[in-house]
C-alpha positions as CSV (number, residue, x, y, z in Angstrom):
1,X,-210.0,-11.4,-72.7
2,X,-210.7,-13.2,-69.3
3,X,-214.0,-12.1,-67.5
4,X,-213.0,-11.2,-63.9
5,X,-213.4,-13.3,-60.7
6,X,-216.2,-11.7,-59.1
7,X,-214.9,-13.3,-55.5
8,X,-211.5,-11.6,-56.2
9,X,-210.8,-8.8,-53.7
10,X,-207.9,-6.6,-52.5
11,X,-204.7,-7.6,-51.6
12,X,-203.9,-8.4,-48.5
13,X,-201.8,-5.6,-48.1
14,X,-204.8,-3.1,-49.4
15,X,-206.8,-4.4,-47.2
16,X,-204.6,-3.8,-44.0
17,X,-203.9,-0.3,-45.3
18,X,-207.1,0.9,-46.0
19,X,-207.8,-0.8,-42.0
20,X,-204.8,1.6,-41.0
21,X,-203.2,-1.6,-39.5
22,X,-200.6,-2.7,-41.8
23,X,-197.5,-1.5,-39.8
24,X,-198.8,-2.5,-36.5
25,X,-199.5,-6.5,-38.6
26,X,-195.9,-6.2,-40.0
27,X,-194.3,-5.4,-36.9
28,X,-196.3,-7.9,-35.0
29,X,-195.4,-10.8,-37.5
30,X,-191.8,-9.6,-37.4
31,X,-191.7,-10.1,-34.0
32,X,-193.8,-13.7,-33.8
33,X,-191.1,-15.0,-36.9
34,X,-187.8,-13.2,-34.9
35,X,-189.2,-15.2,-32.1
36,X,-189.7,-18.7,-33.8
37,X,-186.4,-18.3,-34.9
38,X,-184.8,-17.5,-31.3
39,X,-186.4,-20.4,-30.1
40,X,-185.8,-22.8,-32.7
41,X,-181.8,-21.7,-32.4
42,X,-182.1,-22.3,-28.6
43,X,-183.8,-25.6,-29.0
44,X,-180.6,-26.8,-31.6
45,X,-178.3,-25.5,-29.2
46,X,-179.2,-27.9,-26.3
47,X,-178.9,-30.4,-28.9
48,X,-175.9,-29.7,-29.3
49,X,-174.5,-29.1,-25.3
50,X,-176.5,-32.4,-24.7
51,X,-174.5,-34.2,-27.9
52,X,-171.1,-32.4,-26.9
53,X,-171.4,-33.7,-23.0
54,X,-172.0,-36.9,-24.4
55,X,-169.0,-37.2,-26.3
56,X,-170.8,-37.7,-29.3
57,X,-168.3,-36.5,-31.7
58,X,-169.9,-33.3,-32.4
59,X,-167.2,-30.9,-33.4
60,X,-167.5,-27.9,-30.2
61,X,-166.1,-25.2,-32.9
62,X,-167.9,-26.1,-35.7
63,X,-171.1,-26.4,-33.6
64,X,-170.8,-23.4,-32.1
65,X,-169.9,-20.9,-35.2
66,X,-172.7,-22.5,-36.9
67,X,-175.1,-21.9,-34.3
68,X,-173.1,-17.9,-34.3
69,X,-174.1,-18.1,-38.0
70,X,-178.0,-18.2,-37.1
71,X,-177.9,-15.5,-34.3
72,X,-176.2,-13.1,-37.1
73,X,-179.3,-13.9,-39.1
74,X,-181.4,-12.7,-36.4
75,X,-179.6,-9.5,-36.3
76,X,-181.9,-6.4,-36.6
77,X,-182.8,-5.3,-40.2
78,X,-184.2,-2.3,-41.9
79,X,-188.2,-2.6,-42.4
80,X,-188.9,-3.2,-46.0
């Protein structure tokens, strides 16, 4: 039998229930990742109007259902 690790506390998850904040911490990190992700979709997309004005062979269809493909992601879901 392993002795326990006396630094060993809760869960993170524990610990932000017991605070009575882990809903308003979920939500909040939703939010910050939901954003991320918006912004790094935006970001690829002027890559990609900048490439396509450019003539840079960039296929316009392909480009743009890919880019349809990560908005779909970001498409409201059920809290866990």
């Amino acid at each position: 039998m392993t002795k326990a690790n006396p630094y060993w506390g809760t869960s993170l998850d524990t610990f932000l229930g017991e605070a009575g904040i882990r809903e308003t911490v979920k939500a909040d990190a939703a939010t910050r990742v939901i954003t991320w992700r918006r912004n790094d979709i935006r970001e690829k997309i002027a890559a990609g109007m900048i490439s396509l004005r450019a003539g840079e062979g960039t296929d316009r269809d392909a480009f743009l259902a890919s880019m349809d493909d990560e908005l779909a992601k970001l498409e409201p879901r059920k809290p866990v």
